[in-house]
C-alpha positions as CSV (number, residue, x, y, z in Angstrom):
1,X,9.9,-0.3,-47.9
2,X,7.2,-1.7,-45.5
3,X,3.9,-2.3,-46.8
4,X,0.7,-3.5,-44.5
5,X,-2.8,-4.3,-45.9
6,X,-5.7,-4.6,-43.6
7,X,-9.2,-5.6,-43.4
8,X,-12.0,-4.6,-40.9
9,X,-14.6,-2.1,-39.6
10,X,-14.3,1.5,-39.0
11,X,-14.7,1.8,-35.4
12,X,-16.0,6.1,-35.3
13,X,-16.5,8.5,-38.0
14,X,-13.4,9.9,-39.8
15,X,-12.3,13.0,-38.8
16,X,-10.7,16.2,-40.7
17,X,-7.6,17.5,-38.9
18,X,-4.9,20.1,-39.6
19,X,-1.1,19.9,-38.8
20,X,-0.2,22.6,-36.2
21,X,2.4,23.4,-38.0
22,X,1.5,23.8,-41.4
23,X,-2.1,24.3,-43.0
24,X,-1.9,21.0,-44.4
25,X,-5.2,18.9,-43.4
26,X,-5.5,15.0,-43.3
27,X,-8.1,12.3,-42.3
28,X,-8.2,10.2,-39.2
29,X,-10.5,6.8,-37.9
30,X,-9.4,4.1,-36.7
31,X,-10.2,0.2,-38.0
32,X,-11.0,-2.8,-35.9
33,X,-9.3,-5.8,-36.8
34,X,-11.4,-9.2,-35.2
35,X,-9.6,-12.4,-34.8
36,X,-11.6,-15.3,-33.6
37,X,-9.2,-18.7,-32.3
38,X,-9.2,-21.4,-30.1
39,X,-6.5,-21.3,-27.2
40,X,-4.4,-24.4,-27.8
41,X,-4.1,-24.9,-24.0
42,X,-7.8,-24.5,-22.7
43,X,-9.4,-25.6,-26.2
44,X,-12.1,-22.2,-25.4
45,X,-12.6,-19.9,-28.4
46,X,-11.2,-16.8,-28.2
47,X,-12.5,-13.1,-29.8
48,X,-9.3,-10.3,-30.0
49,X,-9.6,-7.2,-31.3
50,X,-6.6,-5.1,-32.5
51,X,-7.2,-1.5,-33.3
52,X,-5.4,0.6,-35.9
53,X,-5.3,4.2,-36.4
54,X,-5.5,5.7,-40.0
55,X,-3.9,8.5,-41.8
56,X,-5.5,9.9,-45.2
57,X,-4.4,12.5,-47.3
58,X,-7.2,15.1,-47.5
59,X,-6.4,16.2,-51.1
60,X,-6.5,12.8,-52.2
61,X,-9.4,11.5,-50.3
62,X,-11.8,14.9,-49.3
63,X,-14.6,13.3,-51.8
64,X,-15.1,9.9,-49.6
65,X,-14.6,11.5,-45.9
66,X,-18.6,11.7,-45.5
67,X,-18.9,7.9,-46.2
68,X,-16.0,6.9,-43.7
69,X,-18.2,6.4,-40.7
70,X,-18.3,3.7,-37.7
71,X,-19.2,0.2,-39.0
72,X,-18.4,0.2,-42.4
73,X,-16.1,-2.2,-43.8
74,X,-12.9,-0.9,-46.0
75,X,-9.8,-3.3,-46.7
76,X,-6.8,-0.4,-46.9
77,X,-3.0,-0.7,-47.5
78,X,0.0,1.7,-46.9
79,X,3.5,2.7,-45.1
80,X,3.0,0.9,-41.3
81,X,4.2,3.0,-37.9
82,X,4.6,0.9,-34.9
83,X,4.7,3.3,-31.7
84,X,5.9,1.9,-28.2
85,X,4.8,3.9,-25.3
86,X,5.3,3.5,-20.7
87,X,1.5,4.2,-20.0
88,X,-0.5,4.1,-16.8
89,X,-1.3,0.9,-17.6
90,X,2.2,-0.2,-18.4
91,X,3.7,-0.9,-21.8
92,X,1.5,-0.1,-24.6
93,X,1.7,-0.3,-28.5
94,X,0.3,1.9,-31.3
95,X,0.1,0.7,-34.6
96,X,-0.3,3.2,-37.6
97,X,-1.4,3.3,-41.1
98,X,-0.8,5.6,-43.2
99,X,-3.2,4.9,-45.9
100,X,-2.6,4.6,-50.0
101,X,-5.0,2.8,-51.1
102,X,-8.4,2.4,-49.7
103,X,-12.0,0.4,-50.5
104,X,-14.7,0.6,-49.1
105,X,-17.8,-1.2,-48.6
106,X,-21.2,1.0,-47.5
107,X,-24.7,-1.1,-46.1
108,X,-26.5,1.5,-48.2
109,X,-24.2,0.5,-51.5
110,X,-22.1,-1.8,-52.6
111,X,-18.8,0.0,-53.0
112,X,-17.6,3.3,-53.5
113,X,-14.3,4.1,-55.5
114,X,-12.1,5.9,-52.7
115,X,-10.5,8.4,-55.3
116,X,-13.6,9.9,-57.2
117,X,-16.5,8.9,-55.0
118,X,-18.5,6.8,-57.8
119,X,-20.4,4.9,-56.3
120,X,-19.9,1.1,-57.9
121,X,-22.2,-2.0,-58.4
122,X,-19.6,-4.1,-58.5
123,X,-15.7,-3.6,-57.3
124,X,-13.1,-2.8,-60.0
């Protein structure tokens, strides 16, 4: 079993789809993931961003889907699907999560429980 956890911002609002070959619906966003280093060789700081796209169950996570917009925070774990792909641009990768377990953090609150919605003053 592969496991991934992650931590970083949301980078556009979630959004509902469905399956086009079932009626089943699930959530989708995508989170930034910042990493700030210093090149070894030139000694400059460096800033890298690596994108990954999110999958949530909509059963499990409908309640939430309104707060899951761009710039908030979440940390998120789940099953990890690496992609490899020949685009325009030449070789590219696409990492997926598909998410089990999810917090996240609003600027208007402190957290919200991903399951229920509750808003929390402090996290559980």
């Amino acid at each position: 079993m592969k496991k991934m956890i992650i931590a970083g911002n949301i980078g556009s609002d979630a959004v509902i789809r469905e399956k086009s070959n079932s009626n089943e619906k699930f959530i989708t966003f995508s989170v930034a993931i910042n990493e700030d280093y210093t090149d070894k060789k030139t000694k400059e700081k460096v800033k890298r961003t690596d994108w990954i796209s999110c999958i949530l169950n909509f059963e499990r996570y409908h309640k939430v889907v309104k707060y899951l917009n761009k710039g908030v925070f979440i940390t998120a774990s789940g099953r990890p699907s690496i992609n490899s792909y020949e685009g325009e641009d030449g070789f590219n990768v696409n990492f997926r999560l598909f998410i089990n377990d999810l917090t996240f953090f609003s600027p208007k609150t402190k957290v919200i429980n991903a399951e229920t919605g509750e808003i929390m003053d402090e996290p559980k």
